[in-house]
C-alpha positions in Angstrom: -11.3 -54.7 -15.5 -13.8 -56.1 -18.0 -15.3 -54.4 -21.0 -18.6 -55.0 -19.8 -17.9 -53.6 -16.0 -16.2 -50.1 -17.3 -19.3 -49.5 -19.4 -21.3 -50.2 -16.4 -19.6 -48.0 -14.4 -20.1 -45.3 -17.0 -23.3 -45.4 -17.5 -23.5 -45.3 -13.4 -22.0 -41.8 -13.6 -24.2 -40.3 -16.6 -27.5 -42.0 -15.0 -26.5 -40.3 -11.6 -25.5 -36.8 -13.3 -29.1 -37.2 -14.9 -31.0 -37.8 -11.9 -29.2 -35.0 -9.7 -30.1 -32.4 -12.3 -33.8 -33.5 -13.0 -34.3 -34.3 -9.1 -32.8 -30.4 -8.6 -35.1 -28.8 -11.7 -38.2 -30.5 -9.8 -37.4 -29.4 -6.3 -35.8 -26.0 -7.4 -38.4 -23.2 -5.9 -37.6 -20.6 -8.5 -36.4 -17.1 -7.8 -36.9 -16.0 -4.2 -38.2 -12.4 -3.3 -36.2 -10.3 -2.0 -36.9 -9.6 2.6 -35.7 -6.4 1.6 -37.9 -3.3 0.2 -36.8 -1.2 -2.7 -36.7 2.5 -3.1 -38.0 4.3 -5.9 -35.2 6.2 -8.2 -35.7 9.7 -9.1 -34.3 12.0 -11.6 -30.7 13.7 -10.3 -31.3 16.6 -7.9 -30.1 20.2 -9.3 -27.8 20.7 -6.5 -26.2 17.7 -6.5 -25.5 17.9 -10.3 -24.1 21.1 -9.6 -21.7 19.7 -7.7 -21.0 16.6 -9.9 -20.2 19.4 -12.6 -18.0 21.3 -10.8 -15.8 18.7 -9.8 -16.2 17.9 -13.5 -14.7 21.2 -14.7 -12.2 21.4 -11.8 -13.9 24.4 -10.2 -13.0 24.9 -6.4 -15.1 28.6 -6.5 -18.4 27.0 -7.8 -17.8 24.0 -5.0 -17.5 26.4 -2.0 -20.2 28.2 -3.0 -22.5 24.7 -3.2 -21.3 23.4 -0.4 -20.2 24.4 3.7 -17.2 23.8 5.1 -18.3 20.6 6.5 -19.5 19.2 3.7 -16.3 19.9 1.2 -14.3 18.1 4.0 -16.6 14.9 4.0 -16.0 15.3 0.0 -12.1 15.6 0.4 -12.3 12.7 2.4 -14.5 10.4 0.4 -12.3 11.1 -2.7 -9.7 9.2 -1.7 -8.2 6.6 -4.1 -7.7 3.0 -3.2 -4.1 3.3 -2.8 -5.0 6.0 0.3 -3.8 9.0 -1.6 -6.6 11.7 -2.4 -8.0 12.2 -6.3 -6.1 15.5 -8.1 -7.3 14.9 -11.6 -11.2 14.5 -12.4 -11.5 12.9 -15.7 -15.3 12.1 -15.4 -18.4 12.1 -12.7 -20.8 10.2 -13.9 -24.8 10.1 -12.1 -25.4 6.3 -11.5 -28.9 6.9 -9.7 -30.8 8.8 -6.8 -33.6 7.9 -4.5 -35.6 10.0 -2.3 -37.6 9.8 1.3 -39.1 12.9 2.3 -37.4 15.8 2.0 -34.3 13.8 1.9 -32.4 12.6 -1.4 -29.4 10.6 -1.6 -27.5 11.0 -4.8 -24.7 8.3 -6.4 -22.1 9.3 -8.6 -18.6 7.1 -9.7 -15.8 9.7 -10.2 -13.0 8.8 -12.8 -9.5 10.2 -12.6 -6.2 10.2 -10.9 -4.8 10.4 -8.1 -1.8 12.6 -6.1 0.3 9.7 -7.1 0.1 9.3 -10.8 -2.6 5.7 -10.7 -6.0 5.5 -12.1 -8.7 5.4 -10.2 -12.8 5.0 -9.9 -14.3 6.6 -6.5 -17.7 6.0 -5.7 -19.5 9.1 -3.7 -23.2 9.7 -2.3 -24.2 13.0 -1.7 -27.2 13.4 0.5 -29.7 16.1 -0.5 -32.2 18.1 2.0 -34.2 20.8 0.8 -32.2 22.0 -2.1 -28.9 21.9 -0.1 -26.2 19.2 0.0 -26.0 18.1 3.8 -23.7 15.4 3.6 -21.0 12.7 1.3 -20.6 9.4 1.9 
């Protein structure tokens, strides 16, 4: 191959890498909105911080007395490690955000700790809010 052929052929390539990205920045439409609305966040509900705090401080007397029977199953259940095996050791709940429709308030909180068999692990819980009382975890 020729001197003059390879530089050709370069300057084929950069010259085509050029025009796809100004051809794309001209025909690029920007950000699209989201199909989707948004809610709008509200501070933490009182009961539900209650019940972060709680698990915080390893409290089983202050959770049955914020919570039914129902309710403290669907929270055995939904802190469950990754691995399958349910959390024994709460290091941390942290509030990551709430939203509200109605009467109705759904609370999200990330739970750090371990679990029954020794790993570390981040759970990610929703407790749902009606009037004051906690109604439901997701």
């Amino acid at each position: 191959m020729s001197e003059g052929r390879a530089v050709f052929v370069l300057a084929l390539l950069v010259g085509s890498i050029v025009a796809g990205a100004v051809v794309q920045r001209v025909t690029d439409s920007g950000v699209r909105e989201s199909p989707y609305s948004t809610l709008d966040r509200i501070e933490e509900p009182a009961a539900a911080a209650d019940v972060a705090l709680a698990l915080s401080n390893g409290d089983p007397k202050s959770l049955s007395r914020l919570m039914d029977n129902q309710s403290l199953t669907a929270l055995r259940d939904a802190l469950v490690s990754p691995m399958g095996a349910p959390i024994s050791d709460v290091r941390s709940v942290k509030f990551v955000g709430a939203t509200a429709k109605g009467t109705r308030v759904l609370a999200g909180y990330v739970l750090n700790g371990k679990d029954m068999q020794g790993s570390d692990a981040i759970v990610g819980f929703v407790l749902d809010v009606e009037n004051g009382q906690i109604v439901g975890v997701n």
